[in-house]
N, C-alpha and C positions, 0 to 999 in steps of 0.2 A: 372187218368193217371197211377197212381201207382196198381192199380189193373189190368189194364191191359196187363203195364208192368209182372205184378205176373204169371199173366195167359199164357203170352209168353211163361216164364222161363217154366213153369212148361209143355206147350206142347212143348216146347224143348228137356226136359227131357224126356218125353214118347217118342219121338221120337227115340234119342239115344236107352232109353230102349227097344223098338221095334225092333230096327236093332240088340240090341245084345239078346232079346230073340229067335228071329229069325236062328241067326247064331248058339245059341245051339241047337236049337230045330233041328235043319240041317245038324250038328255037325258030326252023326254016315254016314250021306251020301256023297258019293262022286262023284258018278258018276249019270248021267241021269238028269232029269228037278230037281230036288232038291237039285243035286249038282251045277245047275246053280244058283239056290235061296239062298245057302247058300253061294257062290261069292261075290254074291249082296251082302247078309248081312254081310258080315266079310268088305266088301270097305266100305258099311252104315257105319259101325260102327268106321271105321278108320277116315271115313270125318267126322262123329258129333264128335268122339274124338280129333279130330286134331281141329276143327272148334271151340270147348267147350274150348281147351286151348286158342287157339289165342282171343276168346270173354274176356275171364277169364282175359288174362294175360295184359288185356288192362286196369284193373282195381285192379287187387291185385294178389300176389301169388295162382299160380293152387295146391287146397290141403294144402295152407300154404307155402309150401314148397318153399325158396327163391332160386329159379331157374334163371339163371340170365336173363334178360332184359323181365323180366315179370314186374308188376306191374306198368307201365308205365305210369299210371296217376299221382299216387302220386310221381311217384322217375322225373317227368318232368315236376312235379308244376310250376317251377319260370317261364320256360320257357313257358307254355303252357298260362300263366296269362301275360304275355309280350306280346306274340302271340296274346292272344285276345284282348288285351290296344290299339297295334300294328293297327289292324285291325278295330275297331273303333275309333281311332284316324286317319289312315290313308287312309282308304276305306269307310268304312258304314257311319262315322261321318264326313268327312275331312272338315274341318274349309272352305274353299272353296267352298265346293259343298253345303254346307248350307248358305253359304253367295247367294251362286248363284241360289238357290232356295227360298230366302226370297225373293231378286230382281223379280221372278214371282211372288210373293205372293201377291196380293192386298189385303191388310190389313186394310182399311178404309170399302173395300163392305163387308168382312166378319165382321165386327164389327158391323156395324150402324143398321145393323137389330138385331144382339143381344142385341145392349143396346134400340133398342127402345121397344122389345118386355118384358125385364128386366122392363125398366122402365112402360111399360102399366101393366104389373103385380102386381110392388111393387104399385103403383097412388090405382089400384083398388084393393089392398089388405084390410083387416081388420085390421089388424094389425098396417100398417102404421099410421095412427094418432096416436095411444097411442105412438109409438115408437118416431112420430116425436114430440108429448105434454112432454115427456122426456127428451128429445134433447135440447128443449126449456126451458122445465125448471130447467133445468142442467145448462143452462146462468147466470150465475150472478152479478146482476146488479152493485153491490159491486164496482165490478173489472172493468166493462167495463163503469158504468158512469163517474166516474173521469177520466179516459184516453179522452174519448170522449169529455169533459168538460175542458179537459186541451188544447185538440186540438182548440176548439173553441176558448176560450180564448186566443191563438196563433195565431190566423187567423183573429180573431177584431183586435188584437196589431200591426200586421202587413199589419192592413190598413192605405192607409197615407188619413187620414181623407183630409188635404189642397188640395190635387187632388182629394179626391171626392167632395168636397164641392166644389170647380172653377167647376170638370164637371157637376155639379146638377145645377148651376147655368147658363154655358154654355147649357146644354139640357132644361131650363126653358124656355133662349132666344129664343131658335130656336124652342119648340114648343106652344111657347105663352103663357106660366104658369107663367111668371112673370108678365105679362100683364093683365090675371087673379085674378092675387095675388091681383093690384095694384086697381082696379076696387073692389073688394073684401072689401078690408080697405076703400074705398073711399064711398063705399054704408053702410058700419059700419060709419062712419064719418061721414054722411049725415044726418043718423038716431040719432045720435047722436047729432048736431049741430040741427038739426028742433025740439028737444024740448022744453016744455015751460019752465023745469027747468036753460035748457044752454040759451034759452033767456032770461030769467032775469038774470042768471050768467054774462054775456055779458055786458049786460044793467049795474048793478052796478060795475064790477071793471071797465068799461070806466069811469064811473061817478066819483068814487071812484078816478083814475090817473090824471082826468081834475084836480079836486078839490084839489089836491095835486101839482097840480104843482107851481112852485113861480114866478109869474109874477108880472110885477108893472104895471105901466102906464095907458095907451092905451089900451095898450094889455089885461092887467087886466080887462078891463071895458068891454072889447069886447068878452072875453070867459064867465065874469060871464051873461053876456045879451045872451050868446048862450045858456049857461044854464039853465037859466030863462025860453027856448024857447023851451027847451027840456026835457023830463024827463026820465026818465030809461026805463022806457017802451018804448017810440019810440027810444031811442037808443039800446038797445037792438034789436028792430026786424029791423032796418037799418044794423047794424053789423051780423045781424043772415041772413039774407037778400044776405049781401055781400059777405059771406064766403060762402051760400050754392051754390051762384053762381059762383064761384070759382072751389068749387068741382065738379057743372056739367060740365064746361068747360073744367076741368081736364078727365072725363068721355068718352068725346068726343074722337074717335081713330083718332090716326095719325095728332092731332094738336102740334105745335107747341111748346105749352106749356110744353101736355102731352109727348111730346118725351125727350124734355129737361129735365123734372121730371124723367124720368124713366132709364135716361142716371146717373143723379144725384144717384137714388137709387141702380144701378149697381155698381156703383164706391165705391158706400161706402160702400156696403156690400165687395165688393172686397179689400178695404182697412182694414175692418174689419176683415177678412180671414188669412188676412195677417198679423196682429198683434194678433190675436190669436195665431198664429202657432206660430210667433218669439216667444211669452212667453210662449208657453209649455201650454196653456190653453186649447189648442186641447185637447191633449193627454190625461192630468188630467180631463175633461168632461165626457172622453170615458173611462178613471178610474175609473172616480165614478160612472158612467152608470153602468159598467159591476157588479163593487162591488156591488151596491144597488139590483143589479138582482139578484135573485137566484138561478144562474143556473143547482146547482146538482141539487137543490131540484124538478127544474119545470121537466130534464132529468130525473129525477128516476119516474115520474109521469108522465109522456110520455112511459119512458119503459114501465113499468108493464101497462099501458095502452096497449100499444101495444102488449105486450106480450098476455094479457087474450084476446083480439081481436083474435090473431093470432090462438089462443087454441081453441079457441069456430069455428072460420073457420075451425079448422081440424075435428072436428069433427060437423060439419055442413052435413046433409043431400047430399045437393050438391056440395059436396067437387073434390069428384073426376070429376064428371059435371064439374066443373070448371076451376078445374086443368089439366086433359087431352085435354082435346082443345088446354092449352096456352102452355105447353110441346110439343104437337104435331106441333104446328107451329113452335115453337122452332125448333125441330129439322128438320121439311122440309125444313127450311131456311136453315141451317147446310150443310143437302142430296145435297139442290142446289147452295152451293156456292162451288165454282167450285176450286177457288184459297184456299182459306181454309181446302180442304177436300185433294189438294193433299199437304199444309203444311203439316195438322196431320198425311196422308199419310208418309212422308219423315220423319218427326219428330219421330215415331214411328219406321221405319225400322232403320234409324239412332239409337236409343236406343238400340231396338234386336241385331244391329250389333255389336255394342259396348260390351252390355253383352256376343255376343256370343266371339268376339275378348277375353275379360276379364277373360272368365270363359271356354275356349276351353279346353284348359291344364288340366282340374278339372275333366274331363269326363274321359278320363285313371286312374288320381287317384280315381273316386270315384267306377270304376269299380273296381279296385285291392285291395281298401280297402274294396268295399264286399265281394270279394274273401277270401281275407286273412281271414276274418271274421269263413269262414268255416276250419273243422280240414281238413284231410286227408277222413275220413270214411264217412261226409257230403257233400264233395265236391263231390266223387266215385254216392255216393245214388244221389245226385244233376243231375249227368249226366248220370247216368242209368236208372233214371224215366225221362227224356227226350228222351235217345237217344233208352235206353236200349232193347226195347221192338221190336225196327227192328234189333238191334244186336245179338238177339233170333233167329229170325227167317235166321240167317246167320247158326247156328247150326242144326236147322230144314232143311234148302237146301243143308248145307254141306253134314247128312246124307241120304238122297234122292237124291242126285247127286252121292254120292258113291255107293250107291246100283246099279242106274242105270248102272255106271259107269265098278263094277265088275258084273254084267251081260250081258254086253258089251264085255269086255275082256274076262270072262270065255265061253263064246257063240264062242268069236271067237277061244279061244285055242281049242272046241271040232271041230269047224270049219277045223280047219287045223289037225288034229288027234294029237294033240298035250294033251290032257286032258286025 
């Protein structure tokens, strides 16, 4: 731009130069086709001269020389830098017409294919694993296991164990897991009670109670003749006998028995519940539960578990195999949710507008503090390698317009006998 500028100047110059070689070289004639020619050239050279100041004097003193209301760029700085704050604040930039052109702007279609085509690039780059193995192991477990571990411990404390424990009990009812339970222990029991060790168990402390007890009489003569009649062995498997029958009938669903038993066993765990919690023995269980755990310890071995997992899938063969699929579905869900995309939508112009509302005012300042930035002799060179180069060519038509000009008018004074 600036040489082309250069080139302008300099066939401006020849030009001028032209028209006033011309008028010397013309000079000795005055009459006939040469004195028409040298018309010409003498208007030529009046209009690139005339033309050469008025370009000149829009940029600095003609020859230096402070002639008044030349130099008009620099002596109408303040105002010319208002003018143009003026103008992009008021015209080309007006806080309005950008508002009212964000309002056309769909700002969601022009995003979602930049960021999906971003993100298809960075998934299948090189790079991205080492970058993301960094990321990762830039986490430190340090910091984030106690926070994590403090939370948990926050979230056990503020369970009321007596409502979970009535509702574990209430969902046992209703899906038959106390019933389970009860059959459970009763066939432990069973197995239990049909040994040959609990049969002789049996057998002597009955033996053992008869034999202790203090009768006289009658009565005396008639338990020792019972015992005479019996010995621990058959009482034993009479008692083993009777209790195991017991338990099958207890076995049986929906008797009698069994329901009365299990109404029994509700109740008492339910009373149990409830005196637990009045003494605080809940709370202090689920105390020493948590104490006896170790929980940074098992958290920090779970992280770095996780973490070397996570590393070794980044740089896994099938990584991005893996991971474009589930991003791409990602975001077709995103493309097709219709309510969300004109949130982000709004959410977004709402921001833009905001910043533009915010920072409107700053677009005059920041243009007049580049300005100001330049002296007087930078600012001239600034708008003469822009403008400069057609303001050339104003002195180039000046003096080609004045030639034609005074061959014009000297054509016509020979016209009328006047030359």
């Amino acid at each position: 731009m600036a040489n082309e500028s250069k080139k302008n100047k300099q066939f401006a110059n020849l030009s001028l130069g032209g028209m006033a070689a011309g008028f010397a070289a013309t000079l000795p004639f005055g009459g006939g086709g040469l004195g028409l020619l040298h018309a010409g050239f003498e208007a030529g050279v009046i209009g690139g001269l005339a033309d050469w100041f008025a370009v000149t004097a829009l940029f600095r003193h003609p020859l230096g020389i402070p002639i008044p209301h030349t130099a008009l760029l620099p002596r109408n700085r303040k105002k010319m830098t208002e003018g143009i704050v003026r103008v992009l604040e008021d015209r080309l930039l007006a806080k309005e017409s950008m508002l009212e052109k964000l309002r056309q702007f769909e700002l969601m279609e022009q995003l979602l294919p930049a960021v999906r085509n971003a993100v298809h690039s960075a998934v299948h780059s090189e790079r991205l694993p080492d970058l993301l193995e960094g990321a990762v192991r830039s986490v430190d477990a340090e910091r984030i296991v106690p926070l994590l571990a403090g939370e948990i411990r926050g979230a056990v404390q503020r369970i009321d164990l007596e409502a979970a424990l009535r509702a574990f009990l209430r969902k046992a009812e209703a899906d038959g897991t106390d019933e389970r339970m009860l059959d459970l222990l009763l066939e432990r029991a069973e197995s239990w009670i049909a040994t040959e060790g609990m049969r002789r168990e049996l057998g002597s402390a009955v033996m053992t109670l008869i034999k202790g007890l203090n009768l006289g009489g009658l009565m005396s003569f008639a338990v020792n003749a019972f015992i005479g009649y019996l010995e621990e062995d058959k009482l034993g498997t009479m008692l083993q006998s009777f209790v195991l029958s017991k338990i099958h009938e207890l076995k049986i669903p929906d008797t009698q028995r069994r329901i009365i038993v299990m109404g029994k066993l509700r109740e008492a765990l339910d009373i149990l519940i409830t005196r637990l919690a009045e003494s605080g023995q809940l709370d202090a269980m689920r105390d020493e539960m948590l104490n006896a755990f170790d929980l940074d310890g098992e958290l920090h071995k779970l992280f770095e578990r996780l973490r070397e997992q996570g590393i070794a899938f980044l740089h896994a063969e099938d990584f991005a195999g893996k991971t474009w699929p589930f991003l791409d579905g990602l975001l077709k869900r995103v493309e097709e949710n219709e309510a969300l995309i004109h949130d982000a939508e709004q959410w977004l112009k709402g921001q833009a507008a905001s910043l533009i509302e915010r920072n409107h005012v700053r677009i005059g300042s920041f243009v007049r503090e580049n300005l100001d930035r330049l002296d007087n002799d930078q600012l001239v060179e600034l708008i003469e390698d822009k403008v400069g180069q057609d303001l050339q060519w104003i002195r180039v038509n000046g003096a080609v317009c004045g030639f034609l000009i005074g061959v014009v008018l000297r054509g016509i004074e020979m016209a009328t006998g006047n030359g």
